[in-house]
TIMI-2910 file (N, C-alpha, C, CB; in pm, 1 decimal, decimal comma, always signed):
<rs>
+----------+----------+----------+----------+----------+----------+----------+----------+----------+----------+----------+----------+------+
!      n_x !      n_y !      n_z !     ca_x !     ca_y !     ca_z !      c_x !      c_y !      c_z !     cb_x !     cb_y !     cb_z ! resn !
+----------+----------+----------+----------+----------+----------+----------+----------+----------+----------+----------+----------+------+
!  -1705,3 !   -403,7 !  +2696,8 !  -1735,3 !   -412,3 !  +2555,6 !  -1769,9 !   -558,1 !  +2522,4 !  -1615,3 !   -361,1 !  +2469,5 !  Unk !
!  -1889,1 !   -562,4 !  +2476,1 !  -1861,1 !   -713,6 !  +2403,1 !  -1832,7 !   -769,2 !  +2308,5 !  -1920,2 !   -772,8 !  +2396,8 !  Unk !
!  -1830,2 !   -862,5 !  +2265,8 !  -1780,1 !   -947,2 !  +2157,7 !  -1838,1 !   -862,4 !  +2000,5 !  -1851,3 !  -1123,6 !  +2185,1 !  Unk !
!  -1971,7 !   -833,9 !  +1998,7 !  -2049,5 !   -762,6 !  +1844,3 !  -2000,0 !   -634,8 !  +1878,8 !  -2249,8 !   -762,4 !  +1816,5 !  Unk !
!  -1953,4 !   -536,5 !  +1960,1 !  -1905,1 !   -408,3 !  +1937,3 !  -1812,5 !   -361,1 !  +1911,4 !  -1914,6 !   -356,0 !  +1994,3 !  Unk !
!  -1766,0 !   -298,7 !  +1767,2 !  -1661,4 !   -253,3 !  +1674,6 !  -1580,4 !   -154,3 !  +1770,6 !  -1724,5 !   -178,8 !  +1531,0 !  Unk !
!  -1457,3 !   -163,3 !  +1744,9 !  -1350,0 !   -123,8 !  +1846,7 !  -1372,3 !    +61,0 !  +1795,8 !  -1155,6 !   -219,9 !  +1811,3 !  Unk !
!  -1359,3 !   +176,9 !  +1842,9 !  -1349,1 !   +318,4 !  +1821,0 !  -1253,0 !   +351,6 !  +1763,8 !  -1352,2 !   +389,7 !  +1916,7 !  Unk !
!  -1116,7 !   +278,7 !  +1822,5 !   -998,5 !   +318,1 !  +1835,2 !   -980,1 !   +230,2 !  +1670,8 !   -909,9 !   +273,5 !  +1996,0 !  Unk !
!  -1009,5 !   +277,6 !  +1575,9 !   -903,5 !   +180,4 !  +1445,1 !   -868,1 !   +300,1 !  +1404,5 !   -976,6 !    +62,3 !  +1298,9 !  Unk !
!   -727,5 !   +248,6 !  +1373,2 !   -586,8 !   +343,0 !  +1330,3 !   -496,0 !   +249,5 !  +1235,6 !   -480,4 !   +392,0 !  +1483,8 !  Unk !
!   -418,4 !   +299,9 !  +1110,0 !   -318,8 !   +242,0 !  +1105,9 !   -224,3 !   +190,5 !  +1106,4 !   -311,8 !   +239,6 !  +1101,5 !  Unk !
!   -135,1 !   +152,3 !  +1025,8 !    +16,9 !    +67,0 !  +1129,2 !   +104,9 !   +148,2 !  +1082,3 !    +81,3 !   -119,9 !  +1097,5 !  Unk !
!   +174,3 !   +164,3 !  +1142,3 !   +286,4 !   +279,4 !  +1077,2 !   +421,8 !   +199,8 !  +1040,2 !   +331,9 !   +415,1 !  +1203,0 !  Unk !
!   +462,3 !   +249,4 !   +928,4 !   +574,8 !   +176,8 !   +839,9 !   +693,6 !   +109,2 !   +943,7 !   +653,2 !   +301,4 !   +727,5 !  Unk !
!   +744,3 !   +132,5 !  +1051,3 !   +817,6 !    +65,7 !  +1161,1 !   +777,2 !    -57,0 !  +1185,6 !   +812,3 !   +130,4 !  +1278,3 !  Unk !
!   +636,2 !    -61,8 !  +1227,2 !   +538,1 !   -211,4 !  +1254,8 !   +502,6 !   -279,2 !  +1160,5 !   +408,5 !   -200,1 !  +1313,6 !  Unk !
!   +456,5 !   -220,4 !  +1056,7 !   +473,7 !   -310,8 !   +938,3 !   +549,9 !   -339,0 !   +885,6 !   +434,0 !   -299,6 !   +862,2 !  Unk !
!   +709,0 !   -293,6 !   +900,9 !   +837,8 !   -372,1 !   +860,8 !   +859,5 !   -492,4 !   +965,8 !   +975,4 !   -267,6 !   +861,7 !  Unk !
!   +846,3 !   -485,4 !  +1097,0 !   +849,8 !   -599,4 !  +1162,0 !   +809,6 !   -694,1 !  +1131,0 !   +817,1 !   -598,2 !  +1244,4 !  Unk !
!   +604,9 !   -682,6 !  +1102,7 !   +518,4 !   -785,0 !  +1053,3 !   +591,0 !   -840,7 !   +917,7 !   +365,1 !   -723,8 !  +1027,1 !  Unk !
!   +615,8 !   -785,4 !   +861,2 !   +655,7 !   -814,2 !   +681,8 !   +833,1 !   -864,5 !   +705,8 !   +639,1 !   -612,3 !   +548,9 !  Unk !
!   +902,2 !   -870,5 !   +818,8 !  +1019,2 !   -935,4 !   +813,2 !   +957,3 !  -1038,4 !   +889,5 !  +1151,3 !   -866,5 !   +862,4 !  Unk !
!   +879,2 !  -1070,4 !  +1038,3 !   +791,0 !  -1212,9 !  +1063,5 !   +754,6 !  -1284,8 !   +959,7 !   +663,8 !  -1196,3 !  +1127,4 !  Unk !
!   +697,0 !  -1230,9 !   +873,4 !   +613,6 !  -1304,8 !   +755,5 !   +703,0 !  -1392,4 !   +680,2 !   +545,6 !  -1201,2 !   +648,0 !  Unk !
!   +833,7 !  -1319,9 !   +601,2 !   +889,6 !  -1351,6 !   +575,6 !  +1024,1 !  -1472,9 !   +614,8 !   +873,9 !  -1271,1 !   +554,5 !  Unk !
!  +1028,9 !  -1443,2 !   +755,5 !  +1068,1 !  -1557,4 !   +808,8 !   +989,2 !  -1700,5 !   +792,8 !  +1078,0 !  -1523,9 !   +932,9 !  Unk !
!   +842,0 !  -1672,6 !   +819,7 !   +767,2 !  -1779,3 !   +819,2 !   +759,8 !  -1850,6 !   +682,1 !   +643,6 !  -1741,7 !   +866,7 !  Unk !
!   +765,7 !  -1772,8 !   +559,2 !   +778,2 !  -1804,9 !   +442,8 !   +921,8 !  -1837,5 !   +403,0 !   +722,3 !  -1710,9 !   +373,8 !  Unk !
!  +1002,8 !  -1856,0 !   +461,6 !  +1136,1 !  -1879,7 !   +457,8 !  +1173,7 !  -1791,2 !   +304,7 !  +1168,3 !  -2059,1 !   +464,3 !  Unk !
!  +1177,2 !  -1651,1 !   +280,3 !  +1241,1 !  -1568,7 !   +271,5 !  +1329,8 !  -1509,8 !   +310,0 !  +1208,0 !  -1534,8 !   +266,3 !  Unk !
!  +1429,5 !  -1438,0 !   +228,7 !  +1543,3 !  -1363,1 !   +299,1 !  +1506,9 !  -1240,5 !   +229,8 !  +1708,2 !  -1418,0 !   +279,3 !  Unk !
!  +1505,4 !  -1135,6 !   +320,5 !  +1431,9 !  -1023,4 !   +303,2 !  +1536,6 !   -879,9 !   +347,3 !  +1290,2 !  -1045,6 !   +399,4 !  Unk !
!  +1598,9 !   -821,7 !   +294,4 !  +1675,2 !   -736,2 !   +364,6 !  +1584,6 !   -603,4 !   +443,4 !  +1782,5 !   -687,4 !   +257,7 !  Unk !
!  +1617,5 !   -526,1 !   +561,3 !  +1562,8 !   -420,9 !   +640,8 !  +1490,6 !   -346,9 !   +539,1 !  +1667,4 !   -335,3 !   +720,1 !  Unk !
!  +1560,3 !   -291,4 !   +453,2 !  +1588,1 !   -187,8 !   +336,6 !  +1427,2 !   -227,9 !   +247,7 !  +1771,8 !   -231,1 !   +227,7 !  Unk !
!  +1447,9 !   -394,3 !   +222,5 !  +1348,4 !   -411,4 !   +145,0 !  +1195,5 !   -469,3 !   +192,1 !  +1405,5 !   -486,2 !    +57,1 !  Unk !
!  +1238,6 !   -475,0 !   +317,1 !  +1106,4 !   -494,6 !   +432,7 !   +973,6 !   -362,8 !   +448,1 !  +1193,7 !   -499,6 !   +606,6 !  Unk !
!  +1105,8 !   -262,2 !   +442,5 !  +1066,9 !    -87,6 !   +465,9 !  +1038,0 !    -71,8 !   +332,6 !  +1198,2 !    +37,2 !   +525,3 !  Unk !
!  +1012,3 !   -108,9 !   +229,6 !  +1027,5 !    -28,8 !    +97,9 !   +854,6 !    -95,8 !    +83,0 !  +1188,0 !    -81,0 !    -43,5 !  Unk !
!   +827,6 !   -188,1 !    +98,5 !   +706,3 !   -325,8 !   +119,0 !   +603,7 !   -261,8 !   +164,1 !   +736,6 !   -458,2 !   +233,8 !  Unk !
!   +677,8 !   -192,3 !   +310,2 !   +576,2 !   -147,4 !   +435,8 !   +502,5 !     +8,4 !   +372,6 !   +688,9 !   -114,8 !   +614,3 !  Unk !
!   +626,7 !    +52,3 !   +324,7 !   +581,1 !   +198,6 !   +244,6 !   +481,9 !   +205,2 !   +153,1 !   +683,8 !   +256,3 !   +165,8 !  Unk !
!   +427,7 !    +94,4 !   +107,8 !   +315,5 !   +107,6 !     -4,2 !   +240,2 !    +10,9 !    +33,0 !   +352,7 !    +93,8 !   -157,0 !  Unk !
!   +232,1 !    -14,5 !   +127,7 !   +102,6 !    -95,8 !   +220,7 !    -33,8 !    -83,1 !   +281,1 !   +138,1 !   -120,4 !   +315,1 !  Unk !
!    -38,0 !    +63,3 !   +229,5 !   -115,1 !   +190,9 !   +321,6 !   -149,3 !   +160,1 !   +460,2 !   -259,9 !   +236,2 !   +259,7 !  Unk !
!    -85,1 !    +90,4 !   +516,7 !    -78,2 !   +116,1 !   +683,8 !   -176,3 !    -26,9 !   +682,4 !   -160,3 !   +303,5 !   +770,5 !  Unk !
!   -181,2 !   -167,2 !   +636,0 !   -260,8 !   -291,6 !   +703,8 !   -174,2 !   -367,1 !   +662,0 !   -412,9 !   -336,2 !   +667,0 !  Unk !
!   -147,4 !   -466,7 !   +771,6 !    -74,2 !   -586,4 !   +741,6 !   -133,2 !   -690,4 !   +627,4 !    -62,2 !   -657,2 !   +871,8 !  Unk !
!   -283,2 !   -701,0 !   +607,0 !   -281,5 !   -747,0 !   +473,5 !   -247,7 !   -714,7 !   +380,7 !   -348,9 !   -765,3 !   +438,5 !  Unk !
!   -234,4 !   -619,7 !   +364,4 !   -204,5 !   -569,4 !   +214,9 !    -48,0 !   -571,1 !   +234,3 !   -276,3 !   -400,3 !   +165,6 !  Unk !
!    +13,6 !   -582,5 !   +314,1 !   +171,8 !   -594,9 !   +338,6 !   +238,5 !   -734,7 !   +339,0 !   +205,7 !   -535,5 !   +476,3 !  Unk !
!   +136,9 !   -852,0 !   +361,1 !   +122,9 !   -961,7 !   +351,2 !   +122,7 !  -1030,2 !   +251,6 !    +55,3 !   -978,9 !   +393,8 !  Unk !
!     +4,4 !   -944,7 !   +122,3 !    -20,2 !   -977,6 !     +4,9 !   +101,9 !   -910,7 !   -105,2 !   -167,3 !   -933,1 !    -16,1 !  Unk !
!   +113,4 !   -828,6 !    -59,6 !   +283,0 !   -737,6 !   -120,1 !   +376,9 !   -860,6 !   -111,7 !   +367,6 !   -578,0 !    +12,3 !  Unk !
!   +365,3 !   -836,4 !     +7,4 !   +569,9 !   -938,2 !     +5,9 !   +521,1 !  -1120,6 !    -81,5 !   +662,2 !  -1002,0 !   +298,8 !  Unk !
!   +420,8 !  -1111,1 !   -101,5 !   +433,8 !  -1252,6 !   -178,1 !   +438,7 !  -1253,8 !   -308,9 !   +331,3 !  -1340,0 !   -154,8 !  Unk !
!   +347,3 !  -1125,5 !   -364,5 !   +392,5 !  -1102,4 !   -494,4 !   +554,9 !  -1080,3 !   -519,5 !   +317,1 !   -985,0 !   -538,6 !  Unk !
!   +591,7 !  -1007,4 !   -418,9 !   +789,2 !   -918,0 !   -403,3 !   +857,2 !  -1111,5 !   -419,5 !   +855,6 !   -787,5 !   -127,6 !  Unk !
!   +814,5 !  -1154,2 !   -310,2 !   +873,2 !  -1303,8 !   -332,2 !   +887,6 !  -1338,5 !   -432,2 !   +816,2 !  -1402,4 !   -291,2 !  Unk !
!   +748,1 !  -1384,0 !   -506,2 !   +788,9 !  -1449,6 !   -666,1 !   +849,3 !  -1370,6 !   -752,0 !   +673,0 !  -1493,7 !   -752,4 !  Unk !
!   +853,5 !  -1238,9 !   -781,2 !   +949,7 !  -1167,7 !   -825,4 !  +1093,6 !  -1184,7 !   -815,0 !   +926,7 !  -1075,1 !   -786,9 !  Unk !
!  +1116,6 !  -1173,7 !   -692,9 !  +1285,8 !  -1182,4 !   -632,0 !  +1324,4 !  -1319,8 !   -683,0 !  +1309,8 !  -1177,0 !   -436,4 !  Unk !
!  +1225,3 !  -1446,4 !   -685,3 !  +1259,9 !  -1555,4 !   -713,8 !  +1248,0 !  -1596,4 !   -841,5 !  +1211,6 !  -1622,9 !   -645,0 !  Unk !
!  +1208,3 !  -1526,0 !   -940,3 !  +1173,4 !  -1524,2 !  -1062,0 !  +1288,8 !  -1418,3 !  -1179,5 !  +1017,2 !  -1474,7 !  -1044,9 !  Unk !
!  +1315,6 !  -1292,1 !  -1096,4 !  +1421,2 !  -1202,3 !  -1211,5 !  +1544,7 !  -1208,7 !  -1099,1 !  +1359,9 !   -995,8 !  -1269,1 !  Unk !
!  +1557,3 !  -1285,0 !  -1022,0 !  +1656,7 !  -1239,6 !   -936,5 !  +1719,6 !  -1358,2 !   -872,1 !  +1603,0 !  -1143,7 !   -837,5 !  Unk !
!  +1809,7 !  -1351,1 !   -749,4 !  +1821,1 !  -1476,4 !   -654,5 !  +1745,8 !  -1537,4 !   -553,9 !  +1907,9 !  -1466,1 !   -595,9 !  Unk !
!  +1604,5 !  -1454,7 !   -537,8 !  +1529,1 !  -1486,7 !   -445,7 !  +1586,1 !  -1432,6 !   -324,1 !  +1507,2 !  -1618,1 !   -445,9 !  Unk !
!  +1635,0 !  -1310,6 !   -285,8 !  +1665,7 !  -1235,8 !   -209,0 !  +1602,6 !  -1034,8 !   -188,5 !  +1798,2 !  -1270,1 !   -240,0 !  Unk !
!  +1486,6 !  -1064,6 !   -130,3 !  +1448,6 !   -893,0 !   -148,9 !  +1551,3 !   -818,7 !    -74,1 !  +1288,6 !   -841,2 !    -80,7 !  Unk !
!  +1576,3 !   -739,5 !   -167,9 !  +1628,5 !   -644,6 !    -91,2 !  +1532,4 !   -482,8 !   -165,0 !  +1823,3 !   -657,7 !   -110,2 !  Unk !
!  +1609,3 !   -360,7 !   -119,7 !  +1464,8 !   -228,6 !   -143,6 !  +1518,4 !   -217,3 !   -346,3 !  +1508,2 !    +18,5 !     +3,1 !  Unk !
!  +1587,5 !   -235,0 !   -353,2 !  +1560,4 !   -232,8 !   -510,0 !  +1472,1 !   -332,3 !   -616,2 !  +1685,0 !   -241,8 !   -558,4 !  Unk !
!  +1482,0 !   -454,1 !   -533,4 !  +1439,5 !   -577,4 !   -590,7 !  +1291,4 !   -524,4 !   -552,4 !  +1505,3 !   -735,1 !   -524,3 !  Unk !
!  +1218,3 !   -536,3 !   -425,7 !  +1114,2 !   -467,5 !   -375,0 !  +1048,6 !   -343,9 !   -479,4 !  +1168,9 !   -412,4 !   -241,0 !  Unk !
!  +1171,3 !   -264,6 !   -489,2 !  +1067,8 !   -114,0 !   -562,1 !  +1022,6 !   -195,9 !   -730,3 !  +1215,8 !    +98,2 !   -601,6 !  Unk !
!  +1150,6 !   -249,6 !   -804,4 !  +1113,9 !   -291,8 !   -920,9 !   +988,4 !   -384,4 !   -905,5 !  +1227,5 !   -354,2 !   -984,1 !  Unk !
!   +991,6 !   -514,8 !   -804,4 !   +895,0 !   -575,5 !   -796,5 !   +704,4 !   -493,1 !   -807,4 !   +943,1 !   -639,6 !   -672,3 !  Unk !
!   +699,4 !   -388,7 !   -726,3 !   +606,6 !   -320,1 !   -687,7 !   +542,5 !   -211,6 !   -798,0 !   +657,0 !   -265,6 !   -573,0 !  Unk !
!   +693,8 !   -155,7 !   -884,3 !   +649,1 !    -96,7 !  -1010,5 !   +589,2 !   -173,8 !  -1115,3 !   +748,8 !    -38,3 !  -1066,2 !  Unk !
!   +656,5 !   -296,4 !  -1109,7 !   +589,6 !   -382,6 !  -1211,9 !   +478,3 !   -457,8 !  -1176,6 !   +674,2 !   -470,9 !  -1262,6 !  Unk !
!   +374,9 !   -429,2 !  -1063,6 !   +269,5 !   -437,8 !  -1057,9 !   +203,8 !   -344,3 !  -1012,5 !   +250,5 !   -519,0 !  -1018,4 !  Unk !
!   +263,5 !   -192,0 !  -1066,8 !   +173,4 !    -87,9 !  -1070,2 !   +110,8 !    -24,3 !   -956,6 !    +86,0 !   -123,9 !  -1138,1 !  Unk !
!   +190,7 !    -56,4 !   -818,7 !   +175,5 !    -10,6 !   -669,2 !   +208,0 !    +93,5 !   -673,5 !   +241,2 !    -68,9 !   -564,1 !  Unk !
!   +212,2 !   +219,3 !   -694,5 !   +251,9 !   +345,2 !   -626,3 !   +310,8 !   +355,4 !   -496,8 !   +151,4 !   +417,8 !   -616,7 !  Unk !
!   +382,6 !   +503,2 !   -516,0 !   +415,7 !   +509,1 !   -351,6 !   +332,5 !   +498,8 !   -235,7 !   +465,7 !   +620,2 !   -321,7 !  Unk !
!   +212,6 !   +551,8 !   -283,5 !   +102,7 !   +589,1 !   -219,6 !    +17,6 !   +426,2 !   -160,7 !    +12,9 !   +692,3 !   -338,0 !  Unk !
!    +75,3 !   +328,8 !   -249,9 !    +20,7 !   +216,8 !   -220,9 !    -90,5 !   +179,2 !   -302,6 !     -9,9 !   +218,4 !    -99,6 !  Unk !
!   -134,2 !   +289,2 !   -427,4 !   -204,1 !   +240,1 !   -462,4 !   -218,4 !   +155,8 !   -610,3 !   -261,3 !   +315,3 !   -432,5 !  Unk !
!   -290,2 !    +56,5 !   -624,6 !   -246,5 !     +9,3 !   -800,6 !   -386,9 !    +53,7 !   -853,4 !   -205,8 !   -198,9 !   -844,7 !  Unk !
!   -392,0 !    -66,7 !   -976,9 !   -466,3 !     +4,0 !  -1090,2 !   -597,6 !    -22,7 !  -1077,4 !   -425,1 !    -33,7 !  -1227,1 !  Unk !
!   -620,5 !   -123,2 !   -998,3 !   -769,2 !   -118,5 !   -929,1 !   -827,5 !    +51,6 !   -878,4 !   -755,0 !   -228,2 !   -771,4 !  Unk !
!   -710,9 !    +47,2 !   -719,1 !   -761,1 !   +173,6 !   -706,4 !   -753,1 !   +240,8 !   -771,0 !   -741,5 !   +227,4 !   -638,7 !  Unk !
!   -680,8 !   +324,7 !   -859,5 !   -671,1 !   +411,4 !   -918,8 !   -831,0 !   +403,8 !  -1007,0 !   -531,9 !   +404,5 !   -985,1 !  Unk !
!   -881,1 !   +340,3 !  -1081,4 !   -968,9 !   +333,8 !  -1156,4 !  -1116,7 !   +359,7 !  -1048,1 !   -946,1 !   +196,0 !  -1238,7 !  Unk !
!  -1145,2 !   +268,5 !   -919,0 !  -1209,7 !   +337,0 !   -823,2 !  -1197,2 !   +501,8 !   -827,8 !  -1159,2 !   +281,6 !   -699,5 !  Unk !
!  -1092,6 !   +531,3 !   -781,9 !  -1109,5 !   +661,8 !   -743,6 !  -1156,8 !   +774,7 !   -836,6 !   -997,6 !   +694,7 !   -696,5 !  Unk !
!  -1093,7 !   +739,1 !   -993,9 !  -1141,1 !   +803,3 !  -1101,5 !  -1268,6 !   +786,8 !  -1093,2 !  -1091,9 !   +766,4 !  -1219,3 !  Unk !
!  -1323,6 !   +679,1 !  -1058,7 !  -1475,8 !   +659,8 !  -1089,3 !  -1582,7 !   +756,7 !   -971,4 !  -1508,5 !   +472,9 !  -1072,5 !  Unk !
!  -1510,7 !   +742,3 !   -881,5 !  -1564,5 !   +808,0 !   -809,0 !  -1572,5 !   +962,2 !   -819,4 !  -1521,5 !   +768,6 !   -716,8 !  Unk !
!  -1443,8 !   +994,3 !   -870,2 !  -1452,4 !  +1175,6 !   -921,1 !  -1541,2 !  +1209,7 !  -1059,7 !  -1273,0 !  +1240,7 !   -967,1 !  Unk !
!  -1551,9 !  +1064,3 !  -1141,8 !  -1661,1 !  +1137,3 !  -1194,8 !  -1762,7 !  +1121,5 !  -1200,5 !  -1660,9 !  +1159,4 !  -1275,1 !  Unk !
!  -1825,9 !  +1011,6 !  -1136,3 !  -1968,9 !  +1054,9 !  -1079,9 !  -1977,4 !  +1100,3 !   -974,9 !  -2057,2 !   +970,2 !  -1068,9 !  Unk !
!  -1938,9 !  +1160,8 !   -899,2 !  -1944,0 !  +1234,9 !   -743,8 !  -1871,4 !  +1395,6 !   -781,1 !  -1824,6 !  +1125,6 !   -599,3 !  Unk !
!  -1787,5 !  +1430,8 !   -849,2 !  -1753,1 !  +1531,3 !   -881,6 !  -1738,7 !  +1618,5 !   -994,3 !  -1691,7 !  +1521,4 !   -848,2 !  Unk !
!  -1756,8 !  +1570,1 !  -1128,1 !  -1773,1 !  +1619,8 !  -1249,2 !  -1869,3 !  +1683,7 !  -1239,7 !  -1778,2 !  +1544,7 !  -1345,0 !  Unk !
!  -1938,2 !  +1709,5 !  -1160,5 !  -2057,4 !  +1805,3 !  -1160,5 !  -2010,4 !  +1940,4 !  -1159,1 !  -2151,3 !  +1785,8 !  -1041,2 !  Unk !
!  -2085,5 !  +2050,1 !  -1183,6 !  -2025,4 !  +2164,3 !  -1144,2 !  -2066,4 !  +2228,0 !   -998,0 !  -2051,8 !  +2255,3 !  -1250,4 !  Unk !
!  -1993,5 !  +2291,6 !   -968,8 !  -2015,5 !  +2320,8 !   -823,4 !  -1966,5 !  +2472,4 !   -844,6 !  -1922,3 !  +2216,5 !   -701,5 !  Unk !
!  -2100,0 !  +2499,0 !   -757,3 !  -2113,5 !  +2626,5 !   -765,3 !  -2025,3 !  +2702,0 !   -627,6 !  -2274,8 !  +2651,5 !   -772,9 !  Unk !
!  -1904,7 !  +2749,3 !   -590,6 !  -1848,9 !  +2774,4 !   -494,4 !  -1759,7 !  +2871,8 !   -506,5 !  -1809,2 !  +2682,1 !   -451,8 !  Unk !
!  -1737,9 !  +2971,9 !   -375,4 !  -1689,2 !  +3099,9 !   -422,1 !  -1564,9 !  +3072,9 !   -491,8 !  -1669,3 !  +3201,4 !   -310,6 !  Unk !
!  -1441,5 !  +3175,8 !   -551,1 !  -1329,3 !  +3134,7 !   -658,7 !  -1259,4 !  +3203,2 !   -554,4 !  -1321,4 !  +3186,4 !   -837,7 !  Unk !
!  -1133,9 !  +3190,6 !   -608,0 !   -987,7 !  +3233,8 !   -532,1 !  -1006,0 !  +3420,4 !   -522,1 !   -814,7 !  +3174,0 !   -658,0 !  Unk !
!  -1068,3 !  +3466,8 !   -632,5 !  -1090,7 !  +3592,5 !   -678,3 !  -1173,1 !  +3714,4 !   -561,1 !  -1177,2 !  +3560,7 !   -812,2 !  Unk !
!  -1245,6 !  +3598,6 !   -472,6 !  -1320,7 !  +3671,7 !   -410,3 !  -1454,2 !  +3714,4 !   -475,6 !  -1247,8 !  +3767,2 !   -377,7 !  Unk !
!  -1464,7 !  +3638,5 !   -594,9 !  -1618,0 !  +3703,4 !   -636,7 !  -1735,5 !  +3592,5 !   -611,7 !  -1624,0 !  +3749,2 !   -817,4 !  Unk !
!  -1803,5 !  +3626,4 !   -673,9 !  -1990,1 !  +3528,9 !   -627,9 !  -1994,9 !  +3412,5 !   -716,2 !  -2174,9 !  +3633,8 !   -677,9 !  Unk !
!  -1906,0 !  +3340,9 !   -745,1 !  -1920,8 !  +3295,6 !   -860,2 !  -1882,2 !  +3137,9 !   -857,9 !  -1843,8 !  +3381,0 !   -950,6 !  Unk !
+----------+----------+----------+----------+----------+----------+----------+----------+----------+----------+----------+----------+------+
</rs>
């Protein structure tokens, strides 16, 4: 393979590996980060260490701002609600993407058979 050819194999990170990465990180940022609130980080990350990267720094100034500067998974979930992350990982950016996308890509009507079994 060389250097310009895009790898086949891209997959995401699964919440185990991205608690590792996101307790590394946090070491490096000299955070104290509990397991609990490493995993809570990784859970709405949708599987890339950037976005798990960019999480725990917002979670940081939070923890260090309403709290002792200690994440742990409660400090984490409040942190994450109050910037509108879902479980799903997603905030209000995406969310507004995706709306946008259902209604110009799907507000259309679509003509496709019904649950009923008829032509319709």
């Amino acid at each position: 393979m060389t250097a310009l050819e895009l790898s086949k194999d891209w997959s995401f990170y699964n919440v185990q590996d991205l608690t590792t990465i996101i307790q590394r990180s946090s070491k490096l940022m000299n955070v104290i980060i509990k397991q609990e609130g490493a995993k809570e980080v990784a859970h709405r990350s949708r599987g890339t260490p950037r976005i798990a990267n960019r999480l725990l720094r917002r979670v940081r100034d939070y923890a260090e701002v309403k709290g002792d500067g200690i994440i742990t998974d409660q400090m984490a979930s409040l942190a994450l609600d109050m910037l509108s992350v879902d479980k799903q990982g997603l905030d209000d950016l995406d969310r507004r993407y995706l709306f946008m996308l259902k209604e110009r890509f799907f507000k259309q009507t679509c003509w496709c058979r019904s649950d009923s079994g008829g032509n319709g």
